[in-house]
SERO-4910 file (N, C-alpha, C, O; in steps of 0.05 Angstrom, whole numbers):
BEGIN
 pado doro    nc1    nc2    nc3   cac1   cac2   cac3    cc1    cc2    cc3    oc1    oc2    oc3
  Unk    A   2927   3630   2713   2946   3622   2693   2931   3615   2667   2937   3626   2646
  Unk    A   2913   3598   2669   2886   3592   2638   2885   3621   2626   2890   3628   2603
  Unk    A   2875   3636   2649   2869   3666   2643   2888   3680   2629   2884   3696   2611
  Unk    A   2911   3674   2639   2935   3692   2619   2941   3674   2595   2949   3688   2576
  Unk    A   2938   3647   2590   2945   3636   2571   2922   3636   2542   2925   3636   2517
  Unk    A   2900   3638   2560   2883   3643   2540   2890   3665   2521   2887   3667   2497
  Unk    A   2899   3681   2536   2908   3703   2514   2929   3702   2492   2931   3717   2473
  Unk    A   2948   3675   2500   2963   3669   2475   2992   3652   2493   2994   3654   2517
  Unk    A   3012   3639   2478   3034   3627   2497   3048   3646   2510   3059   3665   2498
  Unk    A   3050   3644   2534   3072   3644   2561   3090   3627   2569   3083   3604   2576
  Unk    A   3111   3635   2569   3133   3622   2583   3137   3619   2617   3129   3637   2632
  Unk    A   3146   3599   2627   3139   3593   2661   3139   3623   2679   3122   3635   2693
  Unk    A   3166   3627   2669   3169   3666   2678   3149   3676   2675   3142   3688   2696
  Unk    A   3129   3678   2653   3118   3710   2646   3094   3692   2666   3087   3704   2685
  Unk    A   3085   3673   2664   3058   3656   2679   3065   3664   2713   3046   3668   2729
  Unk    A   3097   3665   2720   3100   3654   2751   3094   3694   2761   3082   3699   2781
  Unk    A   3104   3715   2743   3103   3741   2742   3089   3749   2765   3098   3762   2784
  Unk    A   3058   3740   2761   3043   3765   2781   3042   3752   2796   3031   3765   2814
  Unk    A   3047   3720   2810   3041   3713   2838   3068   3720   2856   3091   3728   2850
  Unk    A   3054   3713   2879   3072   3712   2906   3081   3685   2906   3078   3678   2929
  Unk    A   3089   3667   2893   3095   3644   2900   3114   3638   2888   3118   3646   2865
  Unk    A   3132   3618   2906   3154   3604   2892   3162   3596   2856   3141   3593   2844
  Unk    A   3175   3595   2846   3177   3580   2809   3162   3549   2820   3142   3540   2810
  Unk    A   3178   3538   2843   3165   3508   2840   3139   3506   2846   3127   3486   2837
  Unk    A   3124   3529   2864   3092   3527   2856   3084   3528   2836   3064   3515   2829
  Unk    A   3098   3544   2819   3081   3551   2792   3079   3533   2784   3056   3527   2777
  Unk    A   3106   3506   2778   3113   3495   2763   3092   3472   2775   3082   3461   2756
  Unk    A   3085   3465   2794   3066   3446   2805   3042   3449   2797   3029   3429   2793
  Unk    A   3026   3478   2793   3006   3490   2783   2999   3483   2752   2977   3477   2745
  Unk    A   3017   3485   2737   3025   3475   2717   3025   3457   2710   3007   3451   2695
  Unk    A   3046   3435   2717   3042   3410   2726   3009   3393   2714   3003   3378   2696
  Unk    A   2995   3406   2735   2968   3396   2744   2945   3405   2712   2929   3392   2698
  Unk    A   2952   3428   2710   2947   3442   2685   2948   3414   2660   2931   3398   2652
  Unk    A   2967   3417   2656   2976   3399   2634   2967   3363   2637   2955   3349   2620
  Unk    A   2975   3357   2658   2957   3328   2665   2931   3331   2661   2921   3316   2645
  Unk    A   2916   3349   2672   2886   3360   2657   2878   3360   2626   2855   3358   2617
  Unk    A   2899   3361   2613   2897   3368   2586   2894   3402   2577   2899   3414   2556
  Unk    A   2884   3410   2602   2883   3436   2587   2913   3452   2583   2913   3472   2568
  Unk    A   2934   3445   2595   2955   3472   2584   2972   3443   2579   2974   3421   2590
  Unk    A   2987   3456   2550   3012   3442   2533   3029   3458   2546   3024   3481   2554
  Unk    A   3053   3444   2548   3089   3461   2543   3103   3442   2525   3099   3419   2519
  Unk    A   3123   3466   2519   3147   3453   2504   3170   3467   2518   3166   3486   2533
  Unk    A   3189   3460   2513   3211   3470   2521   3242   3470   2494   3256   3451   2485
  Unk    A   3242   3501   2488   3263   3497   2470   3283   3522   2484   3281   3545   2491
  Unk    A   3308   3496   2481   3329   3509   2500   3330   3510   2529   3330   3489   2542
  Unk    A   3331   3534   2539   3319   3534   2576   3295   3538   2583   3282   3533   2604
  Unk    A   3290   3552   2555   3249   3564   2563   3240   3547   2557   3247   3533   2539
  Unk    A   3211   3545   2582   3191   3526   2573   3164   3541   2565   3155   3559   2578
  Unk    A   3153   3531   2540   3133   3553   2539   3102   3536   2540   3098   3513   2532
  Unk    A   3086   3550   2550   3057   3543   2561   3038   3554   2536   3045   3575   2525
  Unk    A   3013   3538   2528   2996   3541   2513   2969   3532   2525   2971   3513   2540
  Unk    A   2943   3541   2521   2918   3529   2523   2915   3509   2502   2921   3514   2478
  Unk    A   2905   3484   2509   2897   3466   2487   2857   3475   2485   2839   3465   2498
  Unk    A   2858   3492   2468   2841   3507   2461   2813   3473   2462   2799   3469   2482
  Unk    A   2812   3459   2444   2788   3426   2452   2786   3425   2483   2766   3421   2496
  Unk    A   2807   3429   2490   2797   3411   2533   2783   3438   2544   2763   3435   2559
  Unk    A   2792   3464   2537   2783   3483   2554   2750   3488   2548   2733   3497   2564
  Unk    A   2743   3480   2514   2724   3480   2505   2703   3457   2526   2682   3464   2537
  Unk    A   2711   3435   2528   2707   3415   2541   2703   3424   2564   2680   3420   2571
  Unk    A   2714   3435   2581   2712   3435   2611   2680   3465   2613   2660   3468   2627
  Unk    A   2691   3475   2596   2663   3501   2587   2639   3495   2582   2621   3509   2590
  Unk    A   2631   3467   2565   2615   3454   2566   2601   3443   2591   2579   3452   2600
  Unk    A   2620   3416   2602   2608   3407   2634   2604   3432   2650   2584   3429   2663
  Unk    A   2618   3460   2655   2610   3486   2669   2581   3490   2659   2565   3494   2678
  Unk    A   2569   3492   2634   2547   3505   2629   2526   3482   2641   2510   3489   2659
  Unk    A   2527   3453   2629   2518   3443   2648   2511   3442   2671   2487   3439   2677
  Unk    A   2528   3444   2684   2525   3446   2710   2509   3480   2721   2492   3487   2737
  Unk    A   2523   3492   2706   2502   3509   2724   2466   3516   2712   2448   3528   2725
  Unk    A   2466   3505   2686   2438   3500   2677   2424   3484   2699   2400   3488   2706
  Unk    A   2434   3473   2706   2427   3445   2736   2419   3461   2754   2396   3459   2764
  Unk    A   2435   3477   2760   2432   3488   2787   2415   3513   2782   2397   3521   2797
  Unk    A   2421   3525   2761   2391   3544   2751   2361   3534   2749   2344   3551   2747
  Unk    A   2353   3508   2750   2342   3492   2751   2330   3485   2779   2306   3481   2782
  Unk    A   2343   3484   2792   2342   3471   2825   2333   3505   2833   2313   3509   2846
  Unk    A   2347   3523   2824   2332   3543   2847   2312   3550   2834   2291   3552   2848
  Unk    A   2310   3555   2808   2278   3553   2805   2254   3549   2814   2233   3561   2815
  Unk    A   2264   3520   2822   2249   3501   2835   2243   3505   2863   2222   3500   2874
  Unk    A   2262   3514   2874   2264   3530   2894   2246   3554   2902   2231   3557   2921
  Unk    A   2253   3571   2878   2230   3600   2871   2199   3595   2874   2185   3606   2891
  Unk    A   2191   3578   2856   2168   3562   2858   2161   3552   2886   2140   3558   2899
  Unk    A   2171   3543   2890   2168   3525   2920   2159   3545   2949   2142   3546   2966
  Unk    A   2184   3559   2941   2175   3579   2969   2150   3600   2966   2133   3606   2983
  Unk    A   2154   3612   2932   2120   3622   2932   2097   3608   2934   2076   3618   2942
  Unk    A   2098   3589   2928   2076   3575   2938   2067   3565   2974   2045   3561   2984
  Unk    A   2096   3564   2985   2095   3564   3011   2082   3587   3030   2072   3584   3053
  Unk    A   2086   3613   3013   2089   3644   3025   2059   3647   3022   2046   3659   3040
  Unk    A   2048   3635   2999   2019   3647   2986   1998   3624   3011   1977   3634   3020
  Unk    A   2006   3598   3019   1992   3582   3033   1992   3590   3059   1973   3583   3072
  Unk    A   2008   3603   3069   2014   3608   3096   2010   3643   3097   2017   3652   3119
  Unk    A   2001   3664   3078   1988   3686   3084   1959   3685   3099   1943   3667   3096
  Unk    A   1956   3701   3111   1922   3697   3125   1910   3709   3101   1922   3721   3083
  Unk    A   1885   3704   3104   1865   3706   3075   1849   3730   3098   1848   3732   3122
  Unk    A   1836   3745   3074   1821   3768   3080   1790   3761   3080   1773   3778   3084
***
């Protein structure tokens, strides 16, 4: 749903479209979306329409890079570690 909204506003319909699931999943999915900060609605009339709040998604893209700089980090560390393990434990000529 981020994924299709990123591309610009959707209404609950065009968002609920390609899944197999109920309107009230969507709308739960959603729901959760928006308590997040990352997706706005409004509702004019019967349609409700969905938006990315372009700052939170930025935000959440941030802590992602983080995090996997971290973990790019750790296996590095890793990389290192085991060649050094591989090179100690070869028999010498």
């Amino acid at each position: 749903m981020v994924e299709r909204l990123s591309r610009g506003p959707a209404s609950v319909s065009e968002l609920a479209e390609p899944f197999t699931m109920s309107m009230s999943a969507v709308v739960q999915h959603l729901r959760v979306l928006e308590s997040s900060g990352l997706v706005v609605s409004e509702k004019v009339g019967r349609v409700r329409t969905c938006r990315v709040e372009t700052p939170a998604l930025d935000a959440a893209e941030r802590w992602l890079n983080d995090r996997r700089r971290s973990a790019e980090a750790s296996l590095d560390r890793l990389g290192v570690f085991l060649e050094a393990s591989k090179l100690a434990t070869e028999p010498r000529e």
